[in-house]
C-alpha positions in Angstrom: 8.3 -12.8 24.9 4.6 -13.4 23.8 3.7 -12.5 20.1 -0.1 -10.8 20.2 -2.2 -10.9 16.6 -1.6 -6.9 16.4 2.5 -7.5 16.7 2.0 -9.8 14.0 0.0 -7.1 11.9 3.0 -5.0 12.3 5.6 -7.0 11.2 4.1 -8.6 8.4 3.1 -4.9 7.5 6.5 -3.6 7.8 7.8 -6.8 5.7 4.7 -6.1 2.9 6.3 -2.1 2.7 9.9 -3.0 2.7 9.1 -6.0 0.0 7.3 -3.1 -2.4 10.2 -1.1 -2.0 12.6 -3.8 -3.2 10.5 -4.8 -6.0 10.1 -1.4 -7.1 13.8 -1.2 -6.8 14.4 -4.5 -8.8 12.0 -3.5 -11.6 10.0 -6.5 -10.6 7.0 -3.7 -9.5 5.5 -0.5 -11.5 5.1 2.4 -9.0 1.8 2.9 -10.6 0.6 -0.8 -10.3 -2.3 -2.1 -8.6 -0.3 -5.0 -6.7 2.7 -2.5 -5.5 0.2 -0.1 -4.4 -1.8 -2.7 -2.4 1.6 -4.1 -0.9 2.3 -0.4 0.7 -2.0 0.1 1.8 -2.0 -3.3 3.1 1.7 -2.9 5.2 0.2 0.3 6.3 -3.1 -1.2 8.1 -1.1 -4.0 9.3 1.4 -1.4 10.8 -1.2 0.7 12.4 -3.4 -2.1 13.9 0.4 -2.9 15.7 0.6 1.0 17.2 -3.3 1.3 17.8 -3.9 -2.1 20.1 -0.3 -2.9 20.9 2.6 0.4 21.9 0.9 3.6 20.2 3.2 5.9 19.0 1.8 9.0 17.1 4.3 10.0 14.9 4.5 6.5 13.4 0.5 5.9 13.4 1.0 9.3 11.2 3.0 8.3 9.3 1.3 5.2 8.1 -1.9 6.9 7.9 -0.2 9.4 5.4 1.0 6.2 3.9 -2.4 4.5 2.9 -3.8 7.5 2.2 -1.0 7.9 -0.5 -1.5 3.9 -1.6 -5.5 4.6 -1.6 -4.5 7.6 -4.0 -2.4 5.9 -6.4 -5.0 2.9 -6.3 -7.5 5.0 -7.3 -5.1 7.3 -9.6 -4.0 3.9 -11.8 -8.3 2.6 -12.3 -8.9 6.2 -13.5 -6.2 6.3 -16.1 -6.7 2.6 -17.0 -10.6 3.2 -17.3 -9.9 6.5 -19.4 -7.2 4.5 -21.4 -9.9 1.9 -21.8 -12.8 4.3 -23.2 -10.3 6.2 -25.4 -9.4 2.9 -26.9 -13.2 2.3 -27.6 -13.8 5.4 -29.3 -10.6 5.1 -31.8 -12.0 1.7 -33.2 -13.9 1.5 -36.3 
């Protein structure tokens, strides 16, 4: 059996968004932290480069484009609230 880049993507994305899950699991990640949410967008891509040049399979390449969009969300969800937790923090000191 002969291992492509793109079947590589997809494993190593499936390993990136099963590894998240753990973490987050184990306390070892925050749900709302820059490093789990760029575990799950990352796993994603490398998940749908696998389905878009290797076997496609829609409901999967769905999936994990419902999947990054959710990571991409939570990425940009976290540098609001840190940049508003930032400027609040500004405005309290003397």
């Amino acid at each position: 059996m002969t291992f492509h880049w793109h079947d590589w993507a997809g494993y190593i994305g499936v390993v990136l968004v099963l590894l998240a899950f753990l973490l987050l699991q184990a306390h070892k990640l925050h749900g709302n932290g820059l490093i789990y949410q760029l575990m799950n967008v990352l796993g994603a891509v490398g998940v749908m480069l696998s389905l878009i040049f290797g076997s496609f399979n829609a409901s999967a390449f769905f999936m994990q484009v419902a999947w990054l969009l959710i990571g991409v969300y939570g990425i940009w969800r976290g540098a609001r609230l840190r940049r508003e937790a930032r400027e609040a923090g500004h405005k309290m000191q003397p």
